[in-house]
C-alpha positions in Angstrom: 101.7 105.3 80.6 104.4 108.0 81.1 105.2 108.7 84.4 105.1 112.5 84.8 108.0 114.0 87.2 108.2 117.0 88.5 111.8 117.8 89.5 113.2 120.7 92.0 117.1 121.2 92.5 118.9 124.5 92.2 122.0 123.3 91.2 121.6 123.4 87.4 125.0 121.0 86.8 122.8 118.5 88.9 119.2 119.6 87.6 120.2 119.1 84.0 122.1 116.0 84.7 118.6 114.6 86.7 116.6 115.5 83.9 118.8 114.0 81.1 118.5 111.1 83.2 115.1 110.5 84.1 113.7 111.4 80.4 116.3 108.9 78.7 114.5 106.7 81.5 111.1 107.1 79.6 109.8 110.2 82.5 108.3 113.3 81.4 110.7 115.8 83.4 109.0 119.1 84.6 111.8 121.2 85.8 111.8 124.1 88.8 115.0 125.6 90.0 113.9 126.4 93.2 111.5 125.4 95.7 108.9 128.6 95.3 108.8 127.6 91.1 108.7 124.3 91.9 105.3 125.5 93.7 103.8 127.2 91.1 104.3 124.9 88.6 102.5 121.7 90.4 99.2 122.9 89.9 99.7 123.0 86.3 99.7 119.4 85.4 99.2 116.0 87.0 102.8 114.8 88.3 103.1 111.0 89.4 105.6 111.9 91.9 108.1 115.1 92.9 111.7 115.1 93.6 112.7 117.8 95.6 116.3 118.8 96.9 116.4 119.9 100.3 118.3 122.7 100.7 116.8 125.2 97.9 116.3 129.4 98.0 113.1 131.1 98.5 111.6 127.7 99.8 113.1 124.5 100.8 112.4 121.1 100.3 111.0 120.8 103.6 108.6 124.0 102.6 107.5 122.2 99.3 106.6 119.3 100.7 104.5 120.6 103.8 102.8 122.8 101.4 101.5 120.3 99.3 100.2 117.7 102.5 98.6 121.2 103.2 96.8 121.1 100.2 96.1 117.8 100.8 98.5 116.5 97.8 98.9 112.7 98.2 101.6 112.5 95.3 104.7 110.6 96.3 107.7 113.0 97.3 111.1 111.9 97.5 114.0 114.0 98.9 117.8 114.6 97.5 119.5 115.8 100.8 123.5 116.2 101.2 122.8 115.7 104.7 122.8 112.3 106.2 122.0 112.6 109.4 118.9 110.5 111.2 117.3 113.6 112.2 117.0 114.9 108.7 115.7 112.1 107.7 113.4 111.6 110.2 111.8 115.3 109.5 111.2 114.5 105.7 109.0 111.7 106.8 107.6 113.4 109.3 106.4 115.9 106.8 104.6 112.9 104.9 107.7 111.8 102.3 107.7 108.3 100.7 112.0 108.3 100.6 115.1 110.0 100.4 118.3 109.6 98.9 121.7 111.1 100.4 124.0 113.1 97.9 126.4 111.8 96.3 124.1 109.2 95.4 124.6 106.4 91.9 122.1 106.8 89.2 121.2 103.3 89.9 119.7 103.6 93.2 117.8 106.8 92.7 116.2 104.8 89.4 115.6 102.0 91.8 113.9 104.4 94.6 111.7 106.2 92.1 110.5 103.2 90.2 109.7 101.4 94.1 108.0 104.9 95.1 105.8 104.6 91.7 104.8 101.0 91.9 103.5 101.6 95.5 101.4 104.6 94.5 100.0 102.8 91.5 99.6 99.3 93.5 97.4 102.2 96.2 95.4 103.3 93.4 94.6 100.3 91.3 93.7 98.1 94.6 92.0 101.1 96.7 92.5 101.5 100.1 91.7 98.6 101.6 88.9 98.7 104.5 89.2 102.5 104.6 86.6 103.6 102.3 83.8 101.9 104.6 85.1 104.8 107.3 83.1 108.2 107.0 85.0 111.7 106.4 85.3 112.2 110.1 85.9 109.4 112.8 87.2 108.8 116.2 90.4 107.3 116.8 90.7 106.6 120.8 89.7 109.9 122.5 90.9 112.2 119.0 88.2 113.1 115.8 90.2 112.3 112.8 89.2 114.5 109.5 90.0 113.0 106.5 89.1 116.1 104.5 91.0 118.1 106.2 94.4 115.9 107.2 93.4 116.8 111.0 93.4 115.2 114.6 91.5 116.8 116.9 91.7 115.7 120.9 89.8 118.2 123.4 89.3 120.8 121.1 92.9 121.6 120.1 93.8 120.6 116.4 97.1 119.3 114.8 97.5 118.3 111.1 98.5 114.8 109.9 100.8 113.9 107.1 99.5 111.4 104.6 100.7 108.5 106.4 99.4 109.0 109.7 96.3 109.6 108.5 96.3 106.0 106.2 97.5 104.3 109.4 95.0 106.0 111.5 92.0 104.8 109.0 93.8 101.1 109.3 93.7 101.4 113.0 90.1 102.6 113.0 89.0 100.3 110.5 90.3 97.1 112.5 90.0 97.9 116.1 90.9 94.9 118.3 93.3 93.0 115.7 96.8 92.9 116.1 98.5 94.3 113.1 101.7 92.7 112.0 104.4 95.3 111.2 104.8 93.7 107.2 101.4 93.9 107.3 100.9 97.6 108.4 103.6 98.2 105.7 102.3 96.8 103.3 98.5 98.4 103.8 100.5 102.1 104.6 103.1 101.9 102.0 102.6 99.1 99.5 103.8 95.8 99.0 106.8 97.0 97.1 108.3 99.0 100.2 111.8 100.1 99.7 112.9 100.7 103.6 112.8 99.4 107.2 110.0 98.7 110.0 111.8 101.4 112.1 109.8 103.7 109.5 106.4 102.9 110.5 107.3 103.1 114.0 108.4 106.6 113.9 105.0 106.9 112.3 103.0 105.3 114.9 104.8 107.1 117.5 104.1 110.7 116.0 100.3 109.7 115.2 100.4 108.4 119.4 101.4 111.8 120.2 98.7 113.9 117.9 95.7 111.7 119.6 96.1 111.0 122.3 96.7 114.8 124.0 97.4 115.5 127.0 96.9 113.1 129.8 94.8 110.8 127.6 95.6 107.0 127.1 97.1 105.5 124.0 94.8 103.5 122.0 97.4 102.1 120.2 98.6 99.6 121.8 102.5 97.4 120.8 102.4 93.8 120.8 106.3 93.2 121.2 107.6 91.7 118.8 104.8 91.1 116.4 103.0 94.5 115.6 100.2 97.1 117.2 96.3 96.8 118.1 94.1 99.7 117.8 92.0 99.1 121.0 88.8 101.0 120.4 
């Protein structure tokens, strides 16, 4: 099946050069030139997966992708970012991307980081998400009501949204309270077996989803077994 991209850069050298690329690849290359199009135009079809430069007018990269976790998208996003910086970085996955890849960057790779981004997404949805469906659309999470519905954490009343991945990691933790969960293992559950990164990303993750539920003056249920992985102590 044809993988359908939908692509957002407003450098047209680079935006045609990306789509002459990707569709002698075999993709089906929807083109925006700016974040705002790019926007508008997901809606209209089914994309496998969106590419989206960072720094774009009207909206950024950044805006795109928080607007579609909003939405409750779950469609892989990867960034193209000139900026290489670990803080960068570290917001794009905050806001619920799958990768990134820094400018100037070889075709190679960036055919290598999209077809690693697809296999994970199509590994999620053939084998399901594993333990997680037995989980209702709302359930506690230490002292914090997560809603799946809704991408939410809510601890004493206040609150705060989740990106896609801290809510799969939050219905892993939920649905195995008490086991220690190796780091490869929390990988591969959270971002597939065909991961194409580090364990320092999932513990970035389980530090920001530590800080949405547990709230103020509340103990983490999420404990770290040094070394090994984390328990979800219920």
């Amino acid at each position: 099946m044809i993988a359908r991209i939908l692509l957002a850069e407003d450098d047209a050298n680079i935006r045609q050069g990306l789509v002459a690329t990707l569709e002698s690849e075999g993709y089906a290359v929807t083109a925006a030139t700016d974040g705002a199009q790019a926007l508008k135009l997901f809606p209209q079809e089914k994309f496998d997966l969106v590419l989206l430069d960072v720094m774009m007018p009207k909206a950024s990269g950044y805006d795109v992708c928080r607007e579609l976790r909003a939405r409750g998208a779950t469609v892989p996003v990867v960034f193209l970012t000139a900026k290489g910086e670990e803080v960068d970085k570290v917001v794009g996955l905050k806001l619920g991307a799958d990768d990134y890849v820094t400018k100037p960057f070889g075709v190679h790779e960036l055919l290598a980081r999209i077809e690693a981004v697809l296999r994970r997404s199509r590994s999620r949805a053939t084998a399901g998400q594993p333990a997680a469906q037995e989980l209702p659309p709302i359930f506690r999470l230490g002292g914090a009501e997560i809603d799946r519905r809704k991408f939410t954490a809510t601890v004493g009343g206040a609150s705060v949204a989740l990106t896609a991945r801290e809510l799969r990691l939050a219905e892993v933790f939920a649905a195995r309270p008490g086991e220690v969960l190796l780091r490869d293992t929390l990988l591969n559950l959270v971002w597939g077996v065909n991961y194409f990164g580090t364990t320092r990303t999932l513990d970035q993750h389980v530090a920001q989803l530590r800080k949405k539920i547990s709230g103020t003056g509340a103990a983490d249920p999420i404990a770290t077994v040094h070394g090994v992985g984390y328990r979800y102590d219920a």
